[in-house]
C-alpha positions as CSV (number, residue, x, y, z in Angstrom):
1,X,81.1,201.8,-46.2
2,X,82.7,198.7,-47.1
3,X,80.9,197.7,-50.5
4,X,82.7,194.5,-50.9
5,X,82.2,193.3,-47.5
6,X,78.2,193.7,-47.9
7,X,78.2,192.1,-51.2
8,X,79.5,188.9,-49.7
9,X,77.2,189.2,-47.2
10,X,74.3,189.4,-49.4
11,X,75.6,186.5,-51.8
12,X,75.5,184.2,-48.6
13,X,72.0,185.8,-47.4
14,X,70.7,184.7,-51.3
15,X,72.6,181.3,-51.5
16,X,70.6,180.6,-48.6
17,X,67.3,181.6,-49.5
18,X,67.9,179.5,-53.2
19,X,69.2,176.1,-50.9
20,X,66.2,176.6,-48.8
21,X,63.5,174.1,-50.1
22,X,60.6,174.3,-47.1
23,X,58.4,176.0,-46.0
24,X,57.3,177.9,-49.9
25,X,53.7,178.1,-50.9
26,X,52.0,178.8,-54.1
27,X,50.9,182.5,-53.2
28,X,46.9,183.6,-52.8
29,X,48.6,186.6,-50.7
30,X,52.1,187.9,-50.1
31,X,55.0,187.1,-47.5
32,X,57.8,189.2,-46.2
33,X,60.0,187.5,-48.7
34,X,58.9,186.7,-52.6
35,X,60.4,184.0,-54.6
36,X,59.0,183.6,-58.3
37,X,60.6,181.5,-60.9
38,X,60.3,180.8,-64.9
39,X,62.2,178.9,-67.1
40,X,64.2,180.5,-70.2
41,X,65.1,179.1,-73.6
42,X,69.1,180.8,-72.9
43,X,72.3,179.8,-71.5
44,X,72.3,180.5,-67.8
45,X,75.3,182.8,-68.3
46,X,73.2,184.8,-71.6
47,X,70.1,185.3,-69.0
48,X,72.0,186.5,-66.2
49,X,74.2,188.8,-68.5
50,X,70.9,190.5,-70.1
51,X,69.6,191.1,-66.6
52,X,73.0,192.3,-64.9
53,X,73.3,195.1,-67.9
54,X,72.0,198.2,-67.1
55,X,71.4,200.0,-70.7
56,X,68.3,198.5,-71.8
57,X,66.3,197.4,-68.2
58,X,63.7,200.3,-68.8
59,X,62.9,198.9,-72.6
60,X,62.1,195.6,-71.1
61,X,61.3,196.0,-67.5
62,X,57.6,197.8,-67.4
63,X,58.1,198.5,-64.0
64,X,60.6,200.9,-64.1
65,X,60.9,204.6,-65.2
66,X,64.7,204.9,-64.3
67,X,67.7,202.2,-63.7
68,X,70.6,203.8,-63.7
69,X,74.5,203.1,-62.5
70,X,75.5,206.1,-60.8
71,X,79.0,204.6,-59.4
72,X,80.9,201.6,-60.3
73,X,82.9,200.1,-57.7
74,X,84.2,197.1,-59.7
75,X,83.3,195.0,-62.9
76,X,81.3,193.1,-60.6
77,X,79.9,195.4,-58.8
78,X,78.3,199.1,-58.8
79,X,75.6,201.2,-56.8
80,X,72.4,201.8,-59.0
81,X,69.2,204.4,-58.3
82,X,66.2,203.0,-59.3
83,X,62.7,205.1,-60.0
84,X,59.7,202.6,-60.2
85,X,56.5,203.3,-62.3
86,X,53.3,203.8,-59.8
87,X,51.3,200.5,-59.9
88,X,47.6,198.9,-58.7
89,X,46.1,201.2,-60.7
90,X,48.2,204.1,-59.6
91,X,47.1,203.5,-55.3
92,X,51.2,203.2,-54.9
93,X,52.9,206.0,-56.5
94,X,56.3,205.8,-57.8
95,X,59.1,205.0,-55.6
96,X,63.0,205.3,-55.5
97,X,65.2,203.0,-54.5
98,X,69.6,203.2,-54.2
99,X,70.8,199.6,-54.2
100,X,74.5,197.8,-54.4
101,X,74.5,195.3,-57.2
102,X,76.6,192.8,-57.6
103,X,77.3,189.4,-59.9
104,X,79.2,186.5,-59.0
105,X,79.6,183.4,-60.8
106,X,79.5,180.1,-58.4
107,X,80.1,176.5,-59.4
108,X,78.1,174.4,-61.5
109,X,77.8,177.4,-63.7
110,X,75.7,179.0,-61.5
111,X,75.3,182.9,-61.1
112,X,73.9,185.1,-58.5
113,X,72.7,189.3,-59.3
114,X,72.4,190.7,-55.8
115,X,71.2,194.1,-54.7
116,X,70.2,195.5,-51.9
117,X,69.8,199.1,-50.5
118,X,72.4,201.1,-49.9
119,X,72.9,204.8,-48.3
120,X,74.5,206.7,-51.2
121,X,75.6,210.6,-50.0
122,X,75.3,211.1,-53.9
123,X,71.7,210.6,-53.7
124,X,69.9,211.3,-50.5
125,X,66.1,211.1,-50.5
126,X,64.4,213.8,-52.6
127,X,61.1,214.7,-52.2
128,X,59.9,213.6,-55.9
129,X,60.0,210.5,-54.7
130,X,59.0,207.8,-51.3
131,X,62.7,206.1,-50.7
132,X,62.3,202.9,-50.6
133,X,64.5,200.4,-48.9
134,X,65.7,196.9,-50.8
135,X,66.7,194.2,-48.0
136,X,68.7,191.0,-49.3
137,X,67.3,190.5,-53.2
138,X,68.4,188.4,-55.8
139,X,68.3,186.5,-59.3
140,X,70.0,183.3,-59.8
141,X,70.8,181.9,-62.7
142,X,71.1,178.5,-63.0
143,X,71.3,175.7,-66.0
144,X,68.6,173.1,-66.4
145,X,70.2,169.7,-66.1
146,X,67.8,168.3,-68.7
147,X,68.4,170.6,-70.6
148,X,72.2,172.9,-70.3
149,X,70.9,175.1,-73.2
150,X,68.0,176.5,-71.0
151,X,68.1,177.5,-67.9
152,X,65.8,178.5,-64.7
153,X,65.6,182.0,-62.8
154,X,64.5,182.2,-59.0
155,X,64.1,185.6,-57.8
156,X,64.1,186.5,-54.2
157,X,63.0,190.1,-53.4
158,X,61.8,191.7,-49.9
159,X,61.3,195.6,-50.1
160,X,59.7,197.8,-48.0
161,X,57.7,200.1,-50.2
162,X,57.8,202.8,-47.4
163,X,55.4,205.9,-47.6
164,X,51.4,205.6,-46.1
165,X,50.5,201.9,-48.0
166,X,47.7,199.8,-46.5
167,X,49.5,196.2,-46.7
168,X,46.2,194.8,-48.7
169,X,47.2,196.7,-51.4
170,X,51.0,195.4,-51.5
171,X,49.5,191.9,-50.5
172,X,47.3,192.1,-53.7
173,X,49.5,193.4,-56.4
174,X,53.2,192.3,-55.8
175,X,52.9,188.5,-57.1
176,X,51.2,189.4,-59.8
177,X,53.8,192.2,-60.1
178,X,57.0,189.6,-59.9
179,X,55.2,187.2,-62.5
180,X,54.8,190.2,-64.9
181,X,58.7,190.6,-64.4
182,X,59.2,187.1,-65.5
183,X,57.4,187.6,-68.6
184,X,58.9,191.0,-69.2
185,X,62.5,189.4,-68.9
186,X,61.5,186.8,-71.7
187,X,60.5,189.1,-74.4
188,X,63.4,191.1,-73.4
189,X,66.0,188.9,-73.9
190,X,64.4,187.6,-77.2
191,X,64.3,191.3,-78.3
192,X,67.8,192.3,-77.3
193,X,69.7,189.3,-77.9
194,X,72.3,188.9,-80.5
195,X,71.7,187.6,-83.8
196,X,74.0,185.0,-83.6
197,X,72.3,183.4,-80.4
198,X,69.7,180.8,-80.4
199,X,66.0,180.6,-81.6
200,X,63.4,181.2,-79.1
201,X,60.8,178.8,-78.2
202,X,57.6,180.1,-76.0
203,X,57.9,176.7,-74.0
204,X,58.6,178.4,-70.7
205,X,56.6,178.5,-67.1
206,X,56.7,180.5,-64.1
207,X,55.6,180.2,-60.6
208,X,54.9,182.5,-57.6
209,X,55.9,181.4,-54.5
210,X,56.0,183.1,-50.2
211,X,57.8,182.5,-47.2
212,X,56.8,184.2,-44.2
């Protein structure tokens, strides 16, 4: 499989999710495709370092039991298997998920995290786990222009959660879900970040938004 190749696809799938402004509603249920924003008191290229790194996700990242790299391609780039916690009160068990990362750094000091699932020989379904299936996701990274020293997160994800699920109960939990990922990423990053970097100021916001 041409790793590369699919990485640039799924760049140009998330540049055009982030350019697309219509059509996105505040949620009261869930879409095929999730977007969900917050604003952080770091450098674009700080926030999207924190979330590209791979050793700490599961101290930060409630959702997860495992995220781990198990082959590097490139600097930029590597496959990772993923093990989720069971959520909504534990009516969706845990899933697994093998996804192709990627970052890339665009203009205007701009970067884009991509993943999206993979087949992996290394790591064929098992069955501990429901395999779950990642289309086109994505983080980008972007610097306020108020405000260079902050900068704003949009998250795209689509999954398929796979297995026997009623789609009330994926319709119910995942914005929640996606907002508790926000806030998980901020304490995170003021947990884990160096010393040297700058003060934190709880003057952040997030929304939750769908596209069908």
């Amino acid at each position: 499989m041409d790793y590369k190749a699919l990485t640039q696809q799924t760049v140009q799938e998330i540049l055009g999710y982030n350019q697309d402004k219509s059509g996105w509603k505040v949620v009261k249920i869930s879409g095929n495709l999730y977007r969900v924003e917050g604003i952080f008191p770091e450098s674009a290229s700080k926030l999207s370092d924190f979330l590209y790194k791979t050793e700490n996700r599961v101290t930060w990242d409630k959702s997860l039991k495992a995220y781990n790299m198990v082959h590097k391609i490139d600097s930029d780039t590597f496959i990772c298997h993923t093990i989720t916690q069971s959520f909504a009160m534990g009516s969706i068990s845990p899933r697994d998920f093998v996804d192709l990362v990627s970052f890339k750094h665009c203009e205007g000091n701009m970067d884009i995290i991509t993943s999206g699932s993979v087949d992996f020989p290394a790591y064929p379904p098992s069955s501990n786990y429901i395999r779950g299936y990642n289309h086109a996701c994505g983080y980008v990274c972007s610097p306020l222009q108020e405000n260079p020293a902050h900068s704003r997160l949009v998250m795209f994800v689509q999954t398929e959660m796979r297995g026997k699920l009623s789609p009330s109960i994926i319709e119910a939990t995942m914005p929640s879900n996606l907002v508790n990922f926000i806030l998980n990423a901020k304490e995170g990053i003021k947990t884990h970040k160096a010393p040297s970097g700058r003060g934190c100021h709880r003057n952040g916001h997030s929304s939750f938004l769908r596209k069908k």
